[in-house]
C-alpha positions in Angstrom: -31.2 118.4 102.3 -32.2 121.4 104.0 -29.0 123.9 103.4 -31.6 126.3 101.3 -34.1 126.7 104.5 -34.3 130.3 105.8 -32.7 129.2 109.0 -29.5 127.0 107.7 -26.5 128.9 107.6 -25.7 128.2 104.2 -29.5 129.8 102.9 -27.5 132.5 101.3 -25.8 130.1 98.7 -27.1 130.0 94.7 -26.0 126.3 94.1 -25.1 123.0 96.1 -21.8 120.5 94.8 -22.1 116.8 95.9 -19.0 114.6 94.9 -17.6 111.7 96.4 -17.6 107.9 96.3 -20.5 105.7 94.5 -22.7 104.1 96.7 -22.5 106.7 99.3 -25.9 108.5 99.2 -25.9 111.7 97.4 -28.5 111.3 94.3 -31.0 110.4 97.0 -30.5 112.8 99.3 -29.9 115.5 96.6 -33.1 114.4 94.9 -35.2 114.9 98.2 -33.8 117.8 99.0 -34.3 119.6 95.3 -37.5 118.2 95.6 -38.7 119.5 98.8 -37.0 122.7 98.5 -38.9 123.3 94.9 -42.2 122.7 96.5 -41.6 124.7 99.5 -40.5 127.9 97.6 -42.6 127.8 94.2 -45.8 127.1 93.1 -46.4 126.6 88.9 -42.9 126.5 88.1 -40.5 124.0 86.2 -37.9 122.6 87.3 -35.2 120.4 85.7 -33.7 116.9 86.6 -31.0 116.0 84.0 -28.8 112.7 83.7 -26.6 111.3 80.9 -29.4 109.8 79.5 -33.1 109.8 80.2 -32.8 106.2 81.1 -30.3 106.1 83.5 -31.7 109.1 85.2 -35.0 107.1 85.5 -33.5 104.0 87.4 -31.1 106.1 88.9 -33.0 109.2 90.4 -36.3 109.2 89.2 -37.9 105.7 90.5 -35.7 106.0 94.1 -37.6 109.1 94.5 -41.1 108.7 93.3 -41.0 105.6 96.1 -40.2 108.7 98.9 -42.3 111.2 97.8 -45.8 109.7 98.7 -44.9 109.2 102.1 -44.1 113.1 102.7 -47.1 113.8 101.3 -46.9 114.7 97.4 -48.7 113.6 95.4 -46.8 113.2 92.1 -47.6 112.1 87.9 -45.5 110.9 85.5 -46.3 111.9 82.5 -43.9 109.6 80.4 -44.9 110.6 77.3 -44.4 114.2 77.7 -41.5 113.9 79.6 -42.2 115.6 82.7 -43.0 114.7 86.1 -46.0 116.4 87.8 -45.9 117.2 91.6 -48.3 118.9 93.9 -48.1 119.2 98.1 -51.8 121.0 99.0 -52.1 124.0 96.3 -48.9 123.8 95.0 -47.8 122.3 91.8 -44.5 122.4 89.6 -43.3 120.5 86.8 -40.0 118.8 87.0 -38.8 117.7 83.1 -36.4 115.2 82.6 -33.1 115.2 80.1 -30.6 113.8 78.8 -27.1 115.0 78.6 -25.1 112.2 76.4 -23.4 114.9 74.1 -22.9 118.0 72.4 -26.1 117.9 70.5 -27.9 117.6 73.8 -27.7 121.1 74.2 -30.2 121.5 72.0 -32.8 119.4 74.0 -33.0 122.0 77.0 -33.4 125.1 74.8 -36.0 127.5 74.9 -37.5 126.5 78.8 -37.4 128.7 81.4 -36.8 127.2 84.4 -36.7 127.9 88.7 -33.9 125.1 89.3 -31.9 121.9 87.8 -30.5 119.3 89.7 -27.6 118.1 87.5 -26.9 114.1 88.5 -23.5 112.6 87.2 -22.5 116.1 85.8 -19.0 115.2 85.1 -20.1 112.9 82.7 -22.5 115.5 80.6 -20.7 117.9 78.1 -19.6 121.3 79.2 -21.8 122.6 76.6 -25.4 120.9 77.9 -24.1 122.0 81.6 -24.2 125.7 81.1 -27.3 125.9 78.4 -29.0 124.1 81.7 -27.6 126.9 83.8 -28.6 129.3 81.5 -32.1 128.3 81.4 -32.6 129.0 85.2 -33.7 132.6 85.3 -36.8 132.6 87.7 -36.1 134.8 90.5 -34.3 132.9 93.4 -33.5 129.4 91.3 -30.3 127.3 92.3 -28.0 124.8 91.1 -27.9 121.1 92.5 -24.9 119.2 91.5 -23.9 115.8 92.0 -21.1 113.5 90.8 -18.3 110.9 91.1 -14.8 112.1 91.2 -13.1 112.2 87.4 -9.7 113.6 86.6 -8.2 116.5 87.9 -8.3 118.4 85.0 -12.0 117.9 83.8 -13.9 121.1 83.5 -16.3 120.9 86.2 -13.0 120.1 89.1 -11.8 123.0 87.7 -14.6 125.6 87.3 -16.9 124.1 89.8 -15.2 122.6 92.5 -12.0 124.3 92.8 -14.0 127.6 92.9 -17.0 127.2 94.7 -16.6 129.7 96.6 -16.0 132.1 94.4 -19.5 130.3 92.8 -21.4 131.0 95.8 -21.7 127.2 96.0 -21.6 124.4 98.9 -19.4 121.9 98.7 -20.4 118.5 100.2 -18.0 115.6 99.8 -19.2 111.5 100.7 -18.1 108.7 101.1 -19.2 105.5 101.4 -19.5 105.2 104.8 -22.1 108.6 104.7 -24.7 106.2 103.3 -26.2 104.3 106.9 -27.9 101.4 104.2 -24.5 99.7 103.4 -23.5 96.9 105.6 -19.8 96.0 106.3 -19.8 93.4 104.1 -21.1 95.5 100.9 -18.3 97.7 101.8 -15.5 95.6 101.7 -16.9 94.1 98.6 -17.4 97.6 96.8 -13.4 98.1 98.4 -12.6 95.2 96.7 -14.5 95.9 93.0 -11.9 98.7 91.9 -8.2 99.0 91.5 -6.1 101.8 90.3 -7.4 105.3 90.2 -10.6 103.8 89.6 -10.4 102.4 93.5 -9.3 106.3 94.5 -12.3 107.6 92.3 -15.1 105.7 93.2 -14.1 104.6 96.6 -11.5 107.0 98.4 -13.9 109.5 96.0 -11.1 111.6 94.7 -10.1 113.6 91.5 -7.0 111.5 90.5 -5.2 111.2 87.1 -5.2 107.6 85.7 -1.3 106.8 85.6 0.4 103.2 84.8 -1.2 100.7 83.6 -4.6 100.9 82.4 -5.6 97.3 84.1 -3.0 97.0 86.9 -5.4 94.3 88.4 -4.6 91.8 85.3 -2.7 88.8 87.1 -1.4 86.2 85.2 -1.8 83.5 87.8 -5.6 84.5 88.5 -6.6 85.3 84.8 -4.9 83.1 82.8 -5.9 79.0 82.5 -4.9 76.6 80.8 -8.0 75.0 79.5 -11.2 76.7 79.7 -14.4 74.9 80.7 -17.5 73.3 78.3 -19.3 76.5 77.2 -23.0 77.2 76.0 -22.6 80.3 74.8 -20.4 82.1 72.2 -19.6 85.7 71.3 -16.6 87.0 69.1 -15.3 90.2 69.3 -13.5 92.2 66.7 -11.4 95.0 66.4 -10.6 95.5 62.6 -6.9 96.9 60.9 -5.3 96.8 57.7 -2.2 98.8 58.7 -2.3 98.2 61.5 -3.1 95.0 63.4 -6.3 93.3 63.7 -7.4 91.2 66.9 -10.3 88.9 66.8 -11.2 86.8 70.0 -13.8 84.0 70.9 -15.6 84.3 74.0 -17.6 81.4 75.8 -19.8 81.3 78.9 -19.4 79.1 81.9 -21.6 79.7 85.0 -21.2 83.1 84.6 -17.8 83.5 83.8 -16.3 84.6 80.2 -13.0 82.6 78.9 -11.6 84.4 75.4 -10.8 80.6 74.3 -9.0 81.8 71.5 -7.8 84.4 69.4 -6.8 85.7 65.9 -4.2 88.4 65.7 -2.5 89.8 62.7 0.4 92.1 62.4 0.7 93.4 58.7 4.1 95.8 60.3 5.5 91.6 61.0 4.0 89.9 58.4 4.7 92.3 55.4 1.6 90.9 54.2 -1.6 93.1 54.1 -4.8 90.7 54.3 -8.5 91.6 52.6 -11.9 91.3 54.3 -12.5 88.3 52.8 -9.3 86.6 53.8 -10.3 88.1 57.8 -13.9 86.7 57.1 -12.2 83.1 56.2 -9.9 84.0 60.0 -13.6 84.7 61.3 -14.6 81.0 60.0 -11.9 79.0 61.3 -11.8 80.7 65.0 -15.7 79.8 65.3 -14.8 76.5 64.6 -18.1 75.2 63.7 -19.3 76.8 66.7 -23.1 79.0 67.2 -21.9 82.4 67.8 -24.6 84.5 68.8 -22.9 87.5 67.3 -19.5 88.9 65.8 -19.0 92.7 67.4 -17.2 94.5 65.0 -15.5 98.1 65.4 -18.2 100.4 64.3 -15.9 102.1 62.3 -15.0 99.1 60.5 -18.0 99.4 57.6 -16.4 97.7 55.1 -15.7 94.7 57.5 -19.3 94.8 58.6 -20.4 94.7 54.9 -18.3 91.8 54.1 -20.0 89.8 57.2 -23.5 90.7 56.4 -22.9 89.7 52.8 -21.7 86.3 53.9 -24.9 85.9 55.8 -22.8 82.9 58.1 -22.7 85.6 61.2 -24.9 88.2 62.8 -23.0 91.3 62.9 -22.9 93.8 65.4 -21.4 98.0 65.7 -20.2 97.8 69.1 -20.2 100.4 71.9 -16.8 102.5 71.8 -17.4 104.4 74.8 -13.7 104.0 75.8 -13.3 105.8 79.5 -16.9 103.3 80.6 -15.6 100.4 78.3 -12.3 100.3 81.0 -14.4 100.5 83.8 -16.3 97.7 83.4 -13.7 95.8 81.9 -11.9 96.5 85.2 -14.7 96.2 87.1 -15.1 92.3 85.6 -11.5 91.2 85.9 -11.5 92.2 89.8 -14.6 89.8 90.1 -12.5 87.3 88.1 -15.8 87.2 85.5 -13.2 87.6 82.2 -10.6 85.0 82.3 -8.2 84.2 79.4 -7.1 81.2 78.0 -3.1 80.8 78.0 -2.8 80.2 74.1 -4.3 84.3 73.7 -0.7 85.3 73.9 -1.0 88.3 71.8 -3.8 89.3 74.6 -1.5 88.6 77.8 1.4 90.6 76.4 -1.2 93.7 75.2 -2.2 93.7 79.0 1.5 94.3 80.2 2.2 97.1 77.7 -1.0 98.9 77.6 -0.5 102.5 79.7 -2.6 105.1 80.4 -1.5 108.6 78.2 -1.2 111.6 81.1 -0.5 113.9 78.6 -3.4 113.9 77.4 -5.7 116.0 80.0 -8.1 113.3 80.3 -8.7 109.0 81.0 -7.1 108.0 77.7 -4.6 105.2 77.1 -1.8 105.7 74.7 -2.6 104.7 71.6 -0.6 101.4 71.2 -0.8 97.8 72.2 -4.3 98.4 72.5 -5.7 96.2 69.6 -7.1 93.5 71.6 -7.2 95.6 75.0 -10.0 97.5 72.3 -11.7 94.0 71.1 -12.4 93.0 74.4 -13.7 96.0 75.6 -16.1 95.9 72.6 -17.3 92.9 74.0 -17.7 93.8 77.3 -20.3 97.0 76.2 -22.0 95.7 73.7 -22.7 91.8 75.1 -22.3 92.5 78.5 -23.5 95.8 80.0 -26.8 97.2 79.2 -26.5 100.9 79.8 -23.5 102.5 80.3 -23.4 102.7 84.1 -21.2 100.6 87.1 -24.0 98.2 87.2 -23.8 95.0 84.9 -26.7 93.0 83.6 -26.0 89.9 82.3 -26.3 89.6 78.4 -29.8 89.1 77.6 -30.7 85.4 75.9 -30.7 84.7 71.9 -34.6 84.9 71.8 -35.2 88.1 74.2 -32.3 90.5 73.0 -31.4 89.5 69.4 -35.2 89.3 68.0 -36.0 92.4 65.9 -33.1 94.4 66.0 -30.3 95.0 63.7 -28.0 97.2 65.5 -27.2 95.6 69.1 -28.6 93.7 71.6 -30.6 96.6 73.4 -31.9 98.3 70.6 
């Protein structure tokens, strides 16, 4: 927090690298510190504070922090609707402006501003291309780099340019782990040990850059996942991921304290049939796997506009794009079948055997799975972004209620 003081030994660095486990402590003590050491060095300046997304930078860094700062003595404004905060210690004031990095078009957002610092949180997840136009912006005499992040693959960008070279950078390297942060108890720990499995487990516990190998859900257990008859349920989702050519996998979801059981499912193989099926005839599969059933929503593959038409036009089901974020879609997903939340019942066949065969692709210089025996493995992870997570982050938040999330908007739950 303090590595930029005159006195430290590392004052003579231009940028600070925090990686390591999640849950260990380094976007609030990176926060404080970028904080403190703006405030203590300039005085009408901006600064930068940049997330995946605005939201998730809000819940993530920005509220943790405003709740420290007052007892340090700042005095600090949020000016929300110009998105900036405003801090001042005595006679000094800066500005600290808040972005966004989602994609390549993000780039755009930081243009133009000159700035005395950015603090990058969850860097490995922003493109390359936002990353450096930040950089680039930072040209006040004696700005630095804050960096934070959870381990990715060994090949991503920042590994490589960043954290394999930092010093050659000028940069400190910090790595956590869990046990760095003093707040977690035993018990969280073991149950944050026992959340992930797979490279997952060496990413965001052990907190190192691993490549994803095997299977892509090497937690899936057939004698903890699979039942034979699923309990009453109140509430119904189905999930869709749509193919002519190639095969289509619809599955029914219900809810029972908390738990989601894929009661049944529809899955058809043109390649075995020989027999090439119409939206309308996968609209009349759609009718007879609701069974008569209120289904809250059908979650089509956005891709899948013709299929989404079709629904619409029948005006029977509320149809939903759903999220395709792939590499977060497999986290939770994981995430979920380690808590034993997603449980299957034993007549999805089609599903079980998709779980055996689906493999992660290392030739391919990132977390992607090979492009086969993935149809449902994609349908369920539909359902698991777009009805079950609210943000794309390792925290889940129950699907929101008919009346609170569905009212008013047409393109997901969230708006």
């Amino acid at each position: 927090m303090t590595w930029w003081h005159p006195q430290s030994p590392h004052h003579g660095r231009g940028a600070i690298i925090c990686d390591g486990a999640v849950r260990s402590g380094k976007t609030l003590c990176l926060s404080i510190g970028f904080t403190v050491w703006a405030m203590s060095c300039f005085s009408g300046q901006d600064f930068a504070l940049c997330g995946k997304t605005a939201g998730g930078l809000r819940r993530n860094l920005i509220t943790p922090l405003l709740s420290c700062l007052p007892a340090l003595g700042y005095a600090c404004s949020d000016r929300r609707s110009r998105g900036y905060l405003e801090i001042s210690y005595g006679r000094r004031m800066n500005r600290f402006y808040l972005f966004g990095g989602r994609d390549e078009s993000s780039a755009a957002l930081i243009q133009g501003v000159t700035l005395a610092g950015v603090l990058l949180d969850e860097v490995a997840l922003m493109p390359r291309s936002f990353v450096e136009q930040a950089l680039a912006r930072c040209s006040t005499e004696g700005a630095r780099f804050w960096f934070s992040c959870n381990p990715e693959y060994p090949q991503h960008w920042f590994y490589r340019e960043w954290i394999q070279k930092a010093a050659e950078k000028n940069a400190l390297y910090l790595h956590f782990t869990m046990r760095d942060n003093p707040s977690l108890s035993p018990a969280v720990l073991q149950r944050y040990e026992n959340l992930y499995a797979g490279a997952f487990y060496e990413r965001f516990v052990l907190g190192k850059w691993v490549a994803a190998q095997g299977a892509v859900y090497p937690m899936f257990d057939e004698s903890a996942h699979v039942v034979k008859k699923a309990p009453v349920c109140g509430r119904f989702f189905i999930s869709c991921d749509y193919g002519t050519v190639n095969p289509a996998s619809f599955g029914l979801w219900g809810e029972h304290a908390g738990v989601w059981y894929r009661l049944a499912e529809y899955y058809h193989d043109s390649r075995v049939t020989g027999e090439l099926r119409t939206d309308e005839e996968y609209h009349q599969a759609l009718m007879e796997l609701a069974g008569g059933r209120k289904i809250e929503a059908v979650i089509v593959d956005p891709s899948a506009a013709s299929f989404l038409a079709c629904i619409r036009r029948h005006g029977v089901f509320r149809a939903i794009p759903a999220k395709n974020e792939v590499a977060d879609g497999i986290r939770m997903v994981s995430s979920l079948l380690k808590e034993q939340k997603l449980l299957f019942c034993a007549g999805c066949r089609d599903t079980i055997r998709e779980f055996s065969l689906y493999r992660w692709d290392n030739r391919a210089g990132k977390d992607q799975p090979f492009k086969e025996h993935d149809h449902a493995m994609d349908d369920i992870r539909y359902f698991v972004m777009t009805a079950l997570v609210k943000d794309t982050c390792p925290f889940f938040a129950a699907s929101v209620s008919r009346a609170d999330g569905l009212r008013g908007h047409s393109d997901g739950f969230f708006g």
